[in-house]
N, C-alpha and C positions, 0 to 999 in steps of 0.2 A: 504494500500500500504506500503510496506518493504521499511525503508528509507533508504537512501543512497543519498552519493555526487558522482559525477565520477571524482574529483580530488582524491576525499579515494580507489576507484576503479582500479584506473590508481595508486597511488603509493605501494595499494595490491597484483596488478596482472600486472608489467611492461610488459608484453606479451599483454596485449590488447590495439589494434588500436584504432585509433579515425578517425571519418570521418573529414576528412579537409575543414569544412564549418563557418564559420561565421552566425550562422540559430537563425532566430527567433522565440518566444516562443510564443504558441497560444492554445487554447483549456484549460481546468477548471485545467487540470492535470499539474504540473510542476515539474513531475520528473515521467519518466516509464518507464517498458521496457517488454522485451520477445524474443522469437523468431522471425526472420528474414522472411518477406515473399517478394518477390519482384516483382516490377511493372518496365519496361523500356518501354518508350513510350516519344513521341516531340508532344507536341498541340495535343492530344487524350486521353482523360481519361475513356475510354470505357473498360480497362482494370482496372483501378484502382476502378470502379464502379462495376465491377464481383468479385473483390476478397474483396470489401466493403461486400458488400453481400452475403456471405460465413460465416461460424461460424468463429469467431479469435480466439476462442479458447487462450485469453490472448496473443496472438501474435503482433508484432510490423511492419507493412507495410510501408517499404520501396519505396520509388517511385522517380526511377531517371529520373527526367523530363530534364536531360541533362544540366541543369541549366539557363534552358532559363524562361524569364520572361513577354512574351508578351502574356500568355495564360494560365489560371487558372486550375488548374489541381484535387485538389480539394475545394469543397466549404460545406456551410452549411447542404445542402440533403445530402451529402456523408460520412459527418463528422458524423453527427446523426443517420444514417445506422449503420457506422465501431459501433460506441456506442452502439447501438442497440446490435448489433449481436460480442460484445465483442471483440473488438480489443481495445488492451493496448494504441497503437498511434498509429498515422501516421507522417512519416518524408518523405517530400516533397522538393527534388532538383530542386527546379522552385517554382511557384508561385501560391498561393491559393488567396482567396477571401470568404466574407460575415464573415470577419473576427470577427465582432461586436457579430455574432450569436454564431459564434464558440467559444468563449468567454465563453458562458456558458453551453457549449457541454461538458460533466464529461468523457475526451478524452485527451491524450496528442497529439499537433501537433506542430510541426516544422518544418517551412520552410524557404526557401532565403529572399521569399521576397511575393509580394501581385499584382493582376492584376485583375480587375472587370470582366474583360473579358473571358467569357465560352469556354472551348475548342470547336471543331469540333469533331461530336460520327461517326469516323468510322471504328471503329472492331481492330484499329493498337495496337501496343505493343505486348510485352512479358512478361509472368509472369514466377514468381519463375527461373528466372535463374540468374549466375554470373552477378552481375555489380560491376565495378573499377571504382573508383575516386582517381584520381593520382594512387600510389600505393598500395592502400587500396580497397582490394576485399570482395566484404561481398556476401555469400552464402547461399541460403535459408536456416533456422534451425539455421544458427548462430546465435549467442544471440547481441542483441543493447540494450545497455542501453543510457539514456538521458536525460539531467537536463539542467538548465540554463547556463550550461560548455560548453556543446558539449556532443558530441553522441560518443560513447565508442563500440566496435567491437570484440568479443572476440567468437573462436569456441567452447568456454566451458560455464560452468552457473559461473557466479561471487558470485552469491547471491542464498542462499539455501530458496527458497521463501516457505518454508514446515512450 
């Protein structure tokens, strides 16, 4: 993995956003990044479980769980999928769980916060499309990078990972 801080990121390239979360750090990896794929969905990770399951092709999945916390959106089976089948991280606007396993999942994951509690699988969310947080839009393709700072936002590559 190509190192990098997102404060050196952020004062290389003052054009890149940052998402506005206070997110905590999980999963073996602590610092990743890639292209942007996204998941919107409340209490339904049945979307987030189909794009787990898809090659990542080194990409970074995004899931705006709208930042609610009473419903785990991803957990340890999903996190060892995304790993499986190459996903860079997952950053999670809500709350995951079996956080102990994901620990030693060789995955980056970030999210608000933590809930034991399983979503409900019924078909809802949308994938790869726009989602805003406050004023910061991040678009399938767009590049996320994210470290122990915060998650950085930018429609171009920061880093020449060649």
């Amino acid at each position: 993995m190509i190192a990098f801080t997102t404060p050196d990121l952020s004062d290389d390239f003052p054009d890149a956003r940052h998402l506005p979360f206070q997110l905590r750090q999980f999963g073996q990896r602590s610092r990743f990044f890639g292209r942007a794929s996204t998941v919107f969905c409340d209490a339904d990770n049945s979307r987030v479980a189909e794009a787990v399951s898809e090659a990542g092709e080194g990409r970074v999945l995004l899931v705006d769980g709208q930042g609610h916390l009473h419903r785990s959106l991803l957990g340890d089976r999903l996190a060892q999928l995304a790993a499986d089948n190459a996903w860079a991280g997952v950053i999670v606007i809500g709350a995951i769980r079996d956080v102990e396993v994901i620990e030693q999942i060789d995955l980056g994951v970030q999210a608000l916060g933590v809930c034991p509690i399983k979503t409900k699988k019924q078909g809802r969310g949308e994938r790869d499309i726009p989602v805003t947080f406050s004023s910061v839009t991040v678009s399938p393709g767009d590049w996320l990078y994210a470290d122990r700072n915060g998650v950085l936002v930018s429609t171009v590559a920061l880093i020449n990972d060649e």
